[in-house]
KEMITI-513646 format. One line per 5 residues: their letters; for each residue y, z, x of C-alpha. Coordinates in nm, 3 decimals. Layout:
<nodes>
A = Y,Z,X | ...
</nodes>
This chain:
<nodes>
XXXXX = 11.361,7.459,6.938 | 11.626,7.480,6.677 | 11.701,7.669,6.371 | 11.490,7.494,6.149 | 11.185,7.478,6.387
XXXXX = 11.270,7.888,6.343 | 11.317,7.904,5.937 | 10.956,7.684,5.938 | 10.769,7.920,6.194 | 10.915,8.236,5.945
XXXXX = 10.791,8.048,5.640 | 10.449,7.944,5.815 | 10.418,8.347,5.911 | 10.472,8.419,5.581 | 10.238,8.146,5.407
XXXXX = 9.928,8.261,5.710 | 10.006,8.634,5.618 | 10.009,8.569,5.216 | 9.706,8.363,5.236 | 9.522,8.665,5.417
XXXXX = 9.615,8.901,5.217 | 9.504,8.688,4.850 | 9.175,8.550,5.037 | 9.088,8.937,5.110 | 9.168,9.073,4.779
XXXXX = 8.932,8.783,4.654 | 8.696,8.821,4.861 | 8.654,9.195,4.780 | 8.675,9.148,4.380 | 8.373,8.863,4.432
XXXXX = 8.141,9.051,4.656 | 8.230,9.437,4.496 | 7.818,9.476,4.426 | 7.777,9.370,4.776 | 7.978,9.581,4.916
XXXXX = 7.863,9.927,4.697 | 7.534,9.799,4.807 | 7.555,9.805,5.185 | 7.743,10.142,5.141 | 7.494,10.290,4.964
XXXXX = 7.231,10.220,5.234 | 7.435,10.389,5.490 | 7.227,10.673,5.701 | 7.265,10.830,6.048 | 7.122,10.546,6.214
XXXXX = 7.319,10.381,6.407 | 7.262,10.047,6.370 | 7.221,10.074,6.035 | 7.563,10.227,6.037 | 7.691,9.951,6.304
XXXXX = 7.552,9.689,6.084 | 7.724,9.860,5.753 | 8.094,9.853,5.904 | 8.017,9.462,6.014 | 7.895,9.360,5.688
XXXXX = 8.197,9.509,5.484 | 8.492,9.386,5.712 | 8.337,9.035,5.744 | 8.356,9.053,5.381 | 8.706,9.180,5.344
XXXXX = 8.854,9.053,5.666 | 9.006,9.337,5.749 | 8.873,9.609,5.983 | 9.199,9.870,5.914 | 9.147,9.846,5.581
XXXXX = 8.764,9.932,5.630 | 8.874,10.221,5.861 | 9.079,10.348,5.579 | 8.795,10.300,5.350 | 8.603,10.550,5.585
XXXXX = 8.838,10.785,5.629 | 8.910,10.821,5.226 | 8.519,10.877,5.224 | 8.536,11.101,5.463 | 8.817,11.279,5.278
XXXXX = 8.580,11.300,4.990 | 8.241,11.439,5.140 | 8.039,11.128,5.062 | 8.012,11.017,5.430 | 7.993,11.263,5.755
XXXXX = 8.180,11.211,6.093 | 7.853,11.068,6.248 | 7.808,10.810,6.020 | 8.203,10.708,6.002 | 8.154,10.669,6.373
XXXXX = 7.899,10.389,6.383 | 8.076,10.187,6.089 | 8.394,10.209,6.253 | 8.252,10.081,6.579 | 8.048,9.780,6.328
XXXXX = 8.404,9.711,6.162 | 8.559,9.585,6.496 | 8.307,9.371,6.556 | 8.320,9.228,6.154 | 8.703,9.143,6.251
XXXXX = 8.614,8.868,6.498 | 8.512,8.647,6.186 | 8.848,8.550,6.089 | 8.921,8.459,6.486 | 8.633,8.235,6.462
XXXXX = 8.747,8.057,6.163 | 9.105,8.023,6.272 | 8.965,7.854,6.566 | 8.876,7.546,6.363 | 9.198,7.430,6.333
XXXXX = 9.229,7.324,6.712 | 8.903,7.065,6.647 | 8.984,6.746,6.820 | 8.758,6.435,6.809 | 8.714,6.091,6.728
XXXXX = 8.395,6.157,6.569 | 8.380,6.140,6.193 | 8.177,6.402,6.119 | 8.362,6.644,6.355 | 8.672,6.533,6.209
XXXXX = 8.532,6.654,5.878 | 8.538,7.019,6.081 | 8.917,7.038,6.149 | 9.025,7.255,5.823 | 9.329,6.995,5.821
XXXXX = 9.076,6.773,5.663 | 8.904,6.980,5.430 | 9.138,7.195,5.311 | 9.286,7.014,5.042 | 8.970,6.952,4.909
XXXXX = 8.952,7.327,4.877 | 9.267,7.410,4.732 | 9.218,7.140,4.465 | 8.872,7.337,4.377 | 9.009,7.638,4.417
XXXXX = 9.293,7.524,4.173 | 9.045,7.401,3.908 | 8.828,7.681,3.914 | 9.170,7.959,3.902 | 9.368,7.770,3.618
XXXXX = 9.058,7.608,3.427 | 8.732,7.870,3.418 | 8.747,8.164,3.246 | 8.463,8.312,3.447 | 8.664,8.624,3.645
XXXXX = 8.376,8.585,3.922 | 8.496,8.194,3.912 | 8.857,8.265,3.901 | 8.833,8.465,4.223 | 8.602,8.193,4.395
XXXXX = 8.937,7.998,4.322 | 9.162,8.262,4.499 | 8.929,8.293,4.765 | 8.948,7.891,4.866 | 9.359,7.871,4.726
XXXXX = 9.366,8.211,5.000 | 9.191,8.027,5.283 | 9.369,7.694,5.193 | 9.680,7.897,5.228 | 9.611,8.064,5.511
XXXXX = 9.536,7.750,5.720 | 9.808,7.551,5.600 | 10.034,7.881,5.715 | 9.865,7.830,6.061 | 9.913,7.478,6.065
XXXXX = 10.291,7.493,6.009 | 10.338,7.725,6.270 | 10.160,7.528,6.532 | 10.425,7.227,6.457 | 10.693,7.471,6.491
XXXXX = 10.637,7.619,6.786 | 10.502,7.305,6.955 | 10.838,7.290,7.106 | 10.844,7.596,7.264 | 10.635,7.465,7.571
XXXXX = 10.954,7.323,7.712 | 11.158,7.616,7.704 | 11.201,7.818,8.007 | 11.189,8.169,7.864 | 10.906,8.097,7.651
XXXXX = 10.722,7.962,7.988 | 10.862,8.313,8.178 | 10.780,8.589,7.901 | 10.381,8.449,7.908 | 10.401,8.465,8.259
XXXXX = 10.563,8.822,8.255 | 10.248,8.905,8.004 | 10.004,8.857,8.303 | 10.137,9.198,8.374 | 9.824,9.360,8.214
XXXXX = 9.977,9.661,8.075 | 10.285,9.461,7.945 | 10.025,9.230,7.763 | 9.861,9.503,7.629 | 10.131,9.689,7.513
XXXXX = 10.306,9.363,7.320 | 9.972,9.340,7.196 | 9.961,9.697,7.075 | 10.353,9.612,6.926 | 10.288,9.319,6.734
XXXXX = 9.969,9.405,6.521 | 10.098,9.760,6.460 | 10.381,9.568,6.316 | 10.199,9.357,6.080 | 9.886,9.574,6.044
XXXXX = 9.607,9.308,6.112 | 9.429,9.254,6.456 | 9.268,8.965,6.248 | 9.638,8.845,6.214 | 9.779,8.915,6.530
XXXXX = 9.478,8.711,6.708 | 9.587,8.412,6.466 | 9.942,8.436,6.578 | 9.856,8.402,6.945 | 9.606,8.125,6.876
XXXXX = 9.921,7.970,6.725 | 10.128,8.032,7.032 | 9.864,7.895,7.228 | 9.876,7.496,7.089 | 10.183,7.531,7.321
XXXXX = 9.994,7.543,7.673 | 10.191,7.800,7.809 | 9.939,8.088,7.729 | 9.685,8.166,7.970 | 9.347,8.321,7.937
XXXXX = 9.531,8.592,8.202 | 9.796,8.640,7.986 | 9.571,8.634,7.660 | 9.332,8.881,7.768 | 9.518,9.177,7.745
XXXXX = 9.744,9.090,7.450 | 9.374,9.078,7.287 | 9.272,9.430,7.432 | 9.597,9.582,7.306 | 9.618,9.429,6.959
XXXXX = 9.271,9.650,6.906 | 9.509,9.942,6.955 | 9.730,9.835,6.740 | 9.530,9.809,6.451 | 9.508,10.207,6.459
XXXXX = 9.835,10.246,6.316 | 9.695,10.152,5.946 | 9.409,10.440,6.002 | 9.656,10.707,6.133 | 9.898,10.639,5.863
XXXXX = 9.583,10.688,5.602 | 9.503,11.010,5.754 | 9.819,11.153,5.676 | 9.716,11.491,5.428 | 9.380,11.441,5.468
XXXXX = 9.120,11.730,5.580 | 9.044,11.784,5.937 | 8.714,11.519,5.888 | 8.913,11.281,5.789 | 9.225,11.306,6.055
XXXXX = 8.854,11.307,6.336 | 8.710,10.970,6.130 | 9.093,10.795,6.241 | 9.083,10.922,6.555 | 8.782,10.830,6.632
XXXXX = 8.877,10.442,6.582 | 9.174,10.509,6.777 | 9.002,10.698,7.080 | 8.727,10.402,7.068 | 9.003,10.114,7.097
XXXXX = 9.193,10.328,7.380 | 8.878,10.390,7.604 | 8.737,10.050,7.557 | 9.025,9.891,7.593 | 9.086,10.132,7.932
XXXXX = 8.776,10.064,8.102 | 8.781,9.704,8.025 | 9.138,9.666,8.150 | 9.049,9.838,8.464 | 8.683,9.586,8.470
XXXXX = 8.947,9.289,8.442 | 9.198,9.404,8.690 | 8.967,9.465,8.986 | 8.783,9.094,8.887 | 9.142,8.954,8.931
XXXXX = 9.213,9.093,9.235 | 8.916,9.040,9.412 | 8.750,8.743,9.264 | 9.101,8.534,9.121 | 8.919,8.322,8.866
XXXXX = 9.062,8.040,8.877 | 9.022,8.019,8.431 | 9.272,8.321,8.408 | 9.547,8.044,8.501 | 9.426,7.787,8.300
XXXXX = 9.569,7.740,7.928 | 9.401,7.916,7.648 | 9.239,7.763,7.364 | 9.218,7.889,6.991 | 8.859,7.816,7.051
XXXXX = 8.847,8.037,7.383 | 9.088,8.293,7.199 | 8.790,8.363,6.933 | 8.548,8.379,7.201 | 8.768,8.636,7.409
XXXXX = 8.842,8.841,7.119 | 8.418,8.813,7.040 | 8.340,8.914,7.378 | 8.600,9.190,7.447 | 8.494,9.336,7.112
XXXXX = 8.084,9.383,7.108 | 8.144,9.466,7.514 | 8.390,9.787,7.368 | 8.097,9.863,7.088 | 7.834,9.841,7.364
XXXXX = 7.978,10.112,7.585 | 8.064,10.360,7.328 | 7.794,10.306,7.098 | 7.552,10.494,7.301 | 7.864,10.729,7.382
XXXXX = 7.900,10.809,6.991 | 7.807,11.223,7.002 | 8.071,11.209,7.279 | 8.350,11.067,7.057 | 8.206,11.334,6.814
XXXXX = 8.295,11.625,7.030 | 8.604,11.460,7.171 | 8.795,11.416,6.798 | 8.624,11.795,6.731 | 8.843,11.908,7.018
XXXXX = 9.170,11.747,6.974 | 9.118,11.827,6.575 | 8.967,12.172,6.632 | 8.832,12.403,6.340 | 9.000,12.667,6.202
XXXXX = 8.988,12.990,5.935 | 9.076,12.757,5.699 | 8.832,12.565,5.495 | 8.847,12.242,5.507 | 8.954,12.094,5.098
XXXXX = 8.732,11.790,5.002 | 8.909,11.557,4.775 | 8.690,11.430,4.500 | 8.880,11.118,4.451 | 9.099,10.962,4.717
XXXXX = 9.370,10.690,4.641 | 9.310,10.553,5.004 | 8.994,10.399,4.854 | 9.249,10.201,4.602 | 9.232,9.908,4.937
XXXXX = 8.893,9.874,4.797 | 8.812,9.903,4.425 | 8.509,9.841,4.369 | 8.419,10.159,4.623 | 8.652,10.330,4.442
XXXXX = 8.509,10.268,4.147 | 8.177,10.322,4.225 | 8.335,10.677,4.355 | 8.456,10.739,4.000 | 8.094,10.690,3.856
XXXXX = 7.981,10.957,4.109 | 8.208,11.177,3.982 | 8.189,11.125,3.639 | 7.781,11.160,3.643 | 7.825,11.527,3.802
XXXXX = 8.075,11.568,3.513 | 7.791,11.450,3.232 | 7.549,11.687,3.450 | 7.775,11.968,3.455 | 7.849,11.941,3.076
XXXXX = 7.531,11.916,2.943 | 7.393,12.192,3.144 | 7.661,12.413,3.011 | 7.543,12.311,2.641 | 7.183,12.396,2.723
XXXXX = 7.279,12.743,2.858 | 7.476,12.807,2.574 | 7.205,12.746,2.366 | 6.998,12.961,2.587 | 7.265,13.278,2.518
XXXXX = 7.230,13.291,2.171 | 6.827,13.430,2.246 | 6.918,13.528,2.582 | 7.294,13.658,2.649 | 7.398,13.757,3.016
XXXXX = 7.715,13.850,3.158 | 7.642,13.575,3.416 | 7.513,13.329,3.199 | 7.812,13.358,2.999 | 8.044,13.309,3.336
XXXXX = 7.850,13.006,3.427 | 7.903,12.851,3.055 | 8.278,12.899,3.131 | 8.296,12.795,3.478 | 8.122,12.463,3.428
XXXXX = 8.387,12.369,3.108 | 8.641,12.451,3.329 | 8.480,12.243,3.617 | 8.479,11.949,3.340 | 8.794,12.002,3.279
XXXXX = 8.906,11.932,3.634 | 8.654,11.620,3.603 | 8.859,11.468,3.304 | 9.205,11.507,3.420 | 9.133,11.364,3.787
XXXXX = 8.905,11.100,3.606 | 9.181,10.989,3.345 | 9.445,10.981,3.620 | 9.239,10.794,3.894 | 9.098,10.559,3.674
XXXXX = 9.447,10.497,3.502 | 9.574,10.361,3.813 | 9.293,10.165,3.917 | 9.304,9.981,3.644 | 9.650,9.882,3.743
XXXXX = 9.524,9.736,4.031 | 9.337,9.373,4.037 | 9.017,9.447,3.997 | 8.700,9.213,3.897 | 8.623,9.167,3.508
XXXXX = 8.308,9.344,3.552 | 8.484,9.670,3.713 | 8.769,9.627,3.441 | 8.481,9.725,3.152 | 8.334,9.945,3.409
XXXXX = 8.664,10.137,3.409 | 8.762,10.123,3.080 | 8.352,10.269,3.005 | 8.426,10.556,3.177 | 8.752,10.656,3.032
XXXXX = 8.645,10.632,2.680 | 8.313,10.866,2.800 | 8.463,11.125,3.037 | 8.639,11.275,2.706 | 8.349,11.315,2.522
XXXXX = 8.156,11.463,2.789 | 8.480,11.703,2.829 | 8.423,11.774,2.461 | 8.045,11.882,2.506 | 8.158,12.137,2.733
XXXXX = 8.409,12.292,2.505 | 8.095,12.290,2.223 | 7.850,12.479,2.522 | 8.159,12.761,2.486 | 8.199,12.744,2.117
XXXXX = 7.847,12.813,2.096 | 7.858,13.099,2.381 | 8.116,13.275,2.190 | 7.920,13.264,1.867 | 7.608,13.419,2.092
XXXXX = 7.937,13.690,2.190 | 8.022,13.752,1.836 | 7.683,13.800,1.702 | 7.625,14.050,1.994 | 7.974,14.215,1.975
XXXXX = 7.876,14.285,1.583 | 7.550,14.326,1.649 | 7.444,14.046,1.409 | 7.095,13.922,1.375 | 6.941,13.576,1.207
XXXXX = 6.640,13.618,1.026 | 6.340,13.486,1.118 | 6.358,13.201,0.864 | 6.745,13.094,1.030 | 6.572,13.134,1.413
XXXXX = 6.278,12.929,1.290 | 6.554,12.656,1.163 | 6.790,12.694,1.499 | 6.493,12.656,1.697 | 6.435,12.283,1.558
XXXXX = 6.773,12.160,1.553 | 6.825,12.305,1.952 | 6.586,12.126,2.030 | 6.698,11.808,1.882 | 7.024,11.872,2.026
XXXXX = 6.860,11.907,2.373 | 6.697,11.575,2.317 | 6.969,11.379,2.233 | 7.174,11.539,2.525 | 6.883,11.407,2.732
XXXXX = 6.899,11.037,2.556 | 7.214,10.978,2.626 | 7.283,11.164,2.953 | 7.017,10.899,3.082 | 7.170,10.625,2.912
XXXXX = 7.505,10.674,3.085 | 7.350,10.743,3.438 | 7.136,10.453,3.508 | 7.261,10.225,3.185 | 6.942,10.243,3.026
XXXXX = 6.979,10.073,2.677 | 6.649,10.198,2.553 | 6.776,10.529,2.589 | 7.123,10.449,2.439 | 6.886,10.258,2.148
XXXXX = 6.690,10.586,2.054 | 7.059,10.860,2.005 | 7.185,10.669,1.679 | 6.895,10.770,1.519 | 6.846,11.134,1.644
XXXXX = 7.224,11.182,1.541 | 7.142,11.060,1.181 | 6.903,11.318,1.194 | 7.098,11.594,1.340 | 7.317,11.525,1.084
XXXXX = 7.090,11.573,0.795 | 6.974,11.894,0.932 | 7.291,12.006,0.967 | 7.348,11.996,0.581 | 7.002,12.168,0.482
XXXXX = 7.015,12.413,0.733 | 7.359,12.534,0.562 | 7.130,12.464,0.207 | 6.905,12.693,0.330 | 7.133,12.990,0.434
XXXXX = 7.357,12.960,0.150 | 6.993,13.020,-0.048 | 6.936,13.310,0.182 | 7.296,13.479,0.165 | 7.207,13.462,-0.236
XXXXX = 6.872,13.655,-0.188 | 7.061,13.900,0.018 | 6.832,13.811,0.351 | 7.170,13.735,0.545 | 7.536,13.885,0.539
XXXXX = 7.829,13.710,0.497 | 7.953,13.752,0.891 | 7.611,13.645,1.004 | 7.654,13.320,0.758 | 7.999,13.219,0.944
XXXXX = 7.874,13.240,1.281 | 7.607,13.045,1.172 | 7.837,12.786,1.009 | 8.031,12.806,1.338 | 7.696,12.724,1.536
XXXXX = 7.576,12.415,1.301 | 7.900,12.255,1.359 | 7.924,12.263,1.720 | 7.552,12.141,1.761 | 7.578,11.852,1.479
XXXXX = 7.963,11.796,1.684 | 7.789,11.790,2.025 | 7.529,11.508,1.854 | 7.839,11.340,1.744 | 7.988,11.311,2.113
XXXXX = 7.613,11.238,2.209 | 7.624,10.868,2.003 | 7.980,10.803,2.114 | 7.834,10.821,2.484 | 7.557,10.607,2.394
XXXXX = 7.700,10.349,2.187 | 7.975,10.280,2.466 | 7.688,10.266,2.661 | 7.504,9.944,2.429 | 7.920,9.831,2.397
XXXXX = 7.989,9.743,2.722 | 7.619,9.598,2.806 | 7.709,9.335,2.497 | 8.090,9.277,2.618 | 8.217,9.461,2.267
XXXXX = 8.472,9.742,2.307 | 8.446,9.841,1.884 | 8.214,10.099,1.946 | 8.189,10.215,1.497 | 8.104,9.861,1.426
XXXXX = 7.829,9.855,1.675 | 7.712,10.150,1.559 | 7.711,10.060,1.188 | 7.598,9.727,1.245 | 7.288,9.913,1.402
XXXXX = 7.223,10.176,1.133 | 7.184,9.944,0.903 | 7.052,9.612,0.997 | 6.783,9.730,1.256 | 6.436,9.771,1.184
XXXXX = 6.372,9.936,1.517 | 6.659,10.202,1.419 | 6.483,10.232,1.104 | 6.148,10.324,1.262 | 6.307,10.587,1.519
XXXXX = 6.444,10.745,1.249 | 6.125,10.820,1.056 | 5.969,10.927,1.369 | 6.255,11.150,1.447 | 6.216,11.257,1.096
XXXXX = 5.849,11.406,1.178 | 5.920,11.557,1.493 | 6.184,11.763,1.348 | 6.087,11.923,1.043 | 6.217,12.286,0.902
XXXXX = 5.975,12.522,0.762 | 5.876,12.393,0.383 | 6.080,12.082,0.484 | 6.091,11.732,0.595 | 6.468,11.597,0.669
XXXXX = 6.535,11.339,0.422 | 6.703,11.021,0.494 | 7.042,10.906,0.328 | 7.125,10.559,0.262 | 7.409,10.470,0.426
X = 7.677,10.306,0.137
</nodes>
């Protein structure tokens, strides 16, 4: 083996590891609805939790970056220890796929059909689709079909390069003596341990040795334990994560590292005393890539199946080495370690940003309740839910800011950019819910009081606001265009309140029924509830925006006010429900 069987081996490491990494990224871009689905069916069960953590790393080929996954939601109180457990034990199992699919490559027949098997044969039909469908669709979900095949082409043309240049190696002597030296179990496991802690990918790692194994000098006794030690390796990526994170969270990583180091201990000690004793004569034989995939297979479900019904005792284990203390634990709302998967983290943002629209327009609807009803508490509630909002927008804006700097799916991309555009509105509401409790302050300070006329009037315009607060909180938590449909008109008509109801008082400030102080607070009030409608149709023409792939929001809406029949009829009907005393709310036409 010379230099330039060395400079091809580096470039076929590089090609295998490249190819990974794209076909993953892919991979998790394509199936991102997939993947929030099978999260969001997670439970204590578990199977249902084992079956969770299989599904998502056979879909992102990855198990460390899965464990990650968990312990970011961990970090972030949307999953508990117990049910990190399970889908950490399902994600080593998922990481077998890519060992499987690696083994194709050592297919050898003279059968047609089985030729058709070796990925030598078909994968240059799939980079040459995978080409067409990346430089000629303009389909995102076809584009990353194309990265997904250009990935796996890649990835096996990597592998392929390596086997030619380490075919040579099964004539050199040291080669021969350090696979020999690795029947030492604990020196196989440990170079096992090494070598994917390097590169951070068991899935990786096992295709390297399948690689090294077209050269004849690896043996299924050698192979076994590099196999049993590469699951230890893969830990590093997890440990790293954990770094900062709350006490759950540091448990959740060492729970996939405890799991790896007792399976990985009993089954060492299983394999040992079936050497000695029974010498099977396959632990001298060469190993396959084939037999590779089937030892990695086997070694893995056999780990799951001893500590799956040992689970509570990993529990109680990680509780002890990670023990409790005066301190309580912080829960981070929105972890970056999630960024490995965007589409979770996404999803993550949406959770977030619904208790923000929740929090907001609760605070509105209290501080309408103050103005009848004023409390000390009430009025510390108001405050502490804009400044909860608050906190929502500027973790929001920044999070989402550098997702979208990330490659994420086309869908997710109007997903994100939905989001940013509402979370400011929403943050806007709040501030409205404390103008409006400090006009409820000021008319108490001063001792102010509406007549009943002007609480007759404020009574139907609340309650408009509180519908269209309704409309389009429910628009933006389950995307219901209906809802979205039915807030352009109840802001037209919020609108046109607005401007009588100030009609009205000026009429009554000239009779002398209401002072001049009471007249500005009331001024004050009409603002922030016709301001808070305003907000209300921004939310819910975004909403109707992104459903219809259009990002100009004031042409949507104008387009709608006044070419729609159906806004036309909502209008009038809004128009009945909310009529003043002596009054019906006339409608402009819009110039």
């Amino acid at each position: 083996m010379d230099i330039f069987n060395v400079l091809t081996l580096i470039g076929g490491l590089s090609l295998f590891l490249f190819g990974m990494s794209v076909m993953g990224q892919a991979l998790e871009r394509r199936a991102g609805d997939q993947l929030r689905t099978l999260l969001g069916k997670l439970t204590d069960r578990k199977i249902a939790g084992l079956l969770t953590g299989l599904g998502v790393t056979a879909v992102i080929q990855s198990s460390s970056a899965t464990t990650v996954m968990v312990v970011g939601f961990v970090n972030s109180g949307i999953m508990t220890l117990k049910q990190a457990i399970n889908v950490i034990m399902g994600a080593n199992i998922g990481t077998t796929v890519t060992a499987w699919l690696l083994s194709l490559a050592g297919i050898d027949s003279g059968n047609l059909f089985i030729k058709l098997l070796k990925p030598s044969s078909f994968t240059p039909i799939l980079a040459l689709i995978g080409i067409i469908f990346y430089m000629f669709c303009k389909s995102a979900k076809k584009k990353d079909t194309g990265m997904i095949l250009l990935g796996f082409a890649t990835l096996m043309f990597g592998m392929e390069t390596m086997s030619g240049a380490v075919s040579g190696l099964q004539d050199v002597p040291a080669f021969q003596q350090m696979f020999i030296m690795f029947k030492n179990p604990l020196l196989g496991v440990l170079a096992g341990a090494v070598l994917t802690a390097i590169i951070q990918s068991s899935s990786a790692s096992v295709g390297i040795l399948q690689v090294l194994a077209v050269t004849g000098q690896v043996s299924y006794g050698a192979a076994a334990p590099i196999i049993m030690g590469q699951n230890i390796g893969t830990c590093v990526t997890a440990m790293i994560s954990s770094v900062g994170a709350n006490k759950n969270a540091k448990r959740a990583a060492l729970v996939h590292l405890s799991f790896n180091i007792i399976g990985t201990a009993v089954w060492l000690a299983v394999f040992c005393v079936l050497k000695a004793l029974l010498r099977p004569v396959i632990l001298d034989e060469p190993a396959s890539r084939l037999g590779i995939a089937v030892a990695h297979s086997v070694f893995n479900v056999l780990c799951t199946l001893l500590m799956l019904p040992l689970s509570s005792f990993l529990e109680k284990l990680v509780t002890i080495l990670v023990p409790d203390d005066k301190r309580s634990d912080a829960v981070a709302e929105l972890d970056e370690r999630l960024f490995a998967t965007p589409s979770i983290a996404l999803e993550r943002c949406h959770t977030v940003a619904a208790e923000m629209a929740e929090t907001a327009v609760a605070a509105l609807k209290d501080a309408m309740v103050s103005l009848r009803s004023y409390t000390p508490a009430l009025a510390a509630s108001i405050r502490e839910k804009e400044d909860k909002t608050d906190h929502y927008e500027d973790i929001l804006g920044t999070y989402l800011v550098n997702l979208s700097t990330r490659q994420i799916s086309e869908a997710d991309s109007r997903e994100a950019a939905k989001l940013l555009k509402m979370i400011g509105d929403f943050e806007r509401i709040a501030d409205h819910a404390v103008n409006i409790l400090e006009s409820a302050e000021e008319l108490r300070d001063k001792e102010l009081r509406f007549t009943e006329d002007a609480s007759s009037d404020l009574t139907v315009v609340s309650a408009a606001v509180r519908d269209i607060l309704d409309l389009s909180l429910n628009a933006f938590l389950h995307d219901d265009l209906n809802a979205a449909s039915m807030v352009e008109p109840l802001e037209q008509v919020i609108d046109q309140l607005k401007e009588q109801l100030r009609t009205r008082h000026i009429l009554r400030m000239q009779k002398g029924d209401c002072s001049i102080d009471a007249g500005f607070a009331w001024s004050d009030l009409l603002t922030s509830l016709e301001r808070t409608a305003d907000h209300c149709s921004n939310i819910a023409g975004c909403v109707i925006d992104i459903a219809h792939g259009n990002m100009d929001i004031h042409q949507s809406l104008r387009a709608f006010r006044t070419g729609s029949e159906d806004f036309r009829q909502r209008f009038q009907e809004y128009q009945r429900k909310y009529v003043l005393n002596g009054y019906f709310v006339q409608k402009r036409q819009e110039k």
